[in-house]
Every structure is written in C-alpha cells, then in structure tokens.
C-alpha positions in Angstrom: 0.0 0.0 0.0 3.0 2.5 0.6 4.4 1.7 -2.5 1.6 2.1 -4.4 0.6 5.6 -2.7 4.6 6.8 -3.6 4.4 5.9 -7.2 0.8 7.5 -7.4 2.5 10.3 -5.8 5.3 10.5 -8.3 3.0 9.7 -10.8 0.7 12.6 -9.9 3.8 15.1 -9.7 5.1 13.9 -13.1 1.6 14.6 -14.5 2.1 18.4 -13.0 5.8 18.9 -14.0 4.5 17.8 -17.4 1.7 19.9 -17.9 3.7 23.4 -16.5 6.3 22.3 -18.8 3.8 22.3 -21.4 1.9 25.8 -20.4 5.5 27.3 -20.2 6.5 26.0 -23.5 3.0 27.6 -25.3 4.9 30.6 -23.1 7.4 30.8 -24.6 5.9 30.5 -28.1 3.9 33.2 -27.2 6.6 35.3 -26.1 8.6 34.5 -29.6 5.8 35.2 -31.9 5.5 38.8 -30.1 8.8 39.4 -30.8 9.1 38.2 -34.2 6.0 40.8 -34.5 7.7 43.8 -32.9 10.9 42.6 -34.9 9.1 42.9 -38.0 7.3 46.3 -36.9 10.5 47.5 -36.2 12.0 46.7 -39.4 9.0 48.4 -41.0 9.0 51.4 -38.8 13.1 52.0 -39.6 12.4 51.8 -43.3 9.7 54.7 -43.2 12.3 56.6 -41.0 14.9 56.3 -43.7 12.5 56.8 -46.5 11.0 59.8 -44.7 14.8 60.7 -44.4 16.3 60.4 -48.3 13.0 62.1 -48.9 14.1 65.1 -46.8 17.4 65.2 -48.3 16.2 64.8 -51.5 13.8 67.9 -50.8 16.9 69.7 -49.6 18.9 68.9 -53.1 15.6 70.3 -54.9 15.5 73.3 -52.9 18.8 73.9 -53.1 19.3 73.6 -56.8 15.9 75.7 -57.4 17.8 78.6 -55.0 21.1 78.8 -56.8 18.9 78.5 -60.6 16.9 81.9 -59.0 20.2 83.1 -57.9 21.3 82.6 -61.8 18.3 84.4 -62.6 18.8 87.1 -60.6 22.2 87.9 -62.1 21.3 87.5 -65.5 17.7 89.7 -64.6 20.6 92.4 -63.1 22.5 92.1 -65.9 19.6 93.2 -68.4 18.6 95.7 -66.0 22.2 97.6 -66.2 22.8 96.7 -69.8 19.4 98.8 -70.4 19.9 101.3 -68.0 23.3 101.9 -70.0 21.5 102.0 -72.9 18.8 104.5 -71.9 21.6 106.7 -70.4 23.2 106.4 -73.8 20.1 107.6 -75.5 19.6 110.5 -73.2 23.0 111.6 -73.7 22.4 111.6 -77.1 18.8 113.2 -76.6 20.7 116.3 -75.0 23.4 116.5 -77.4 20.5 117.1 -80.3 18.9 119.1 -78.3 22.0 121.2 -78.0 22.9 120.5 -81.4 19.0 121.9 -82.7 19.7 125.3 -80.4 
C-alpha cells in the first residue's frame, strides 16, 4: 500500500511537471511570436524613418538647386537691368546732345 501511494505520488507530480512544462512551452511560443511581430514592426518602422529621411534630403537637393537656378536668374535679370539702364543713359546723352545740337 505504501508503494503504491509513492508511485501514485510521483505519478501525480510527473503529471504536473509535465503539464507546467507544457503551459510554459505555449509561453514561450507566445513570447517569440511577439517578438518576431515587434521585430518585424521595427524593421518596417526603420524603413519609413529612412524613406522619410532620403525624402528630406532629396527635398533639400531640390531646394537647393531651385535657390542657386533663382540666384542665376537674378544675375542674369541684373545684368539686363544695367545693360538697359546703360543704354537709356546712352540715348539721353544723345537726346541732349540734339537738343544742344538743334539750339
């Protein structure tokens, strides 16, 4: 009788071992899954960053390069502006000399 309530005893705490074992083991498949997700979300959420990023830059390259083509602009605009303000100085000179010319 002794023996037989020890090995029911063992029996019964193998029975318990195996079924934690079991509920830590789903646990732990649990746990890996979760990370695998946040791994993955991760992943994702570092692409966007450097998408976002190259994007940024890229904007910045655009911006730049439109700035120094209005800069271009500017100086060639300037250059018309003096070349015609020489010109209508030019004429007025003339202007004046045939109006001295005529009196």
């Amino acid at each position: 009788g002794v023996v037989k309530s020890r090995v029911d005893e063992l029996n019964k705490q193998t029975q318990e071992m195996s079924e934690r074992e079991a509920q830590a083991q789903e646990l732990i498949d649990q746990l890996q899954g979760e990370l695998a997700s946040l791994t993955q979300h991760k992943g994702s959420a570092e692409k966007t960053l450097s998408d976002a990023l190259s994007a940024a830059r890229t904007r910045e390259e655009r911006m730049s390069a439109e700035l120094a083509q209005r800069k271009l602009q500017q100086k060639e605009l300037q250059r018309r502006i003096d070349s015609l303000q020489a010109e209508l100085e030019a004429t007025n000179v003339e202007m004046l000399e045939l109006a001295n010319a005529k009196s």
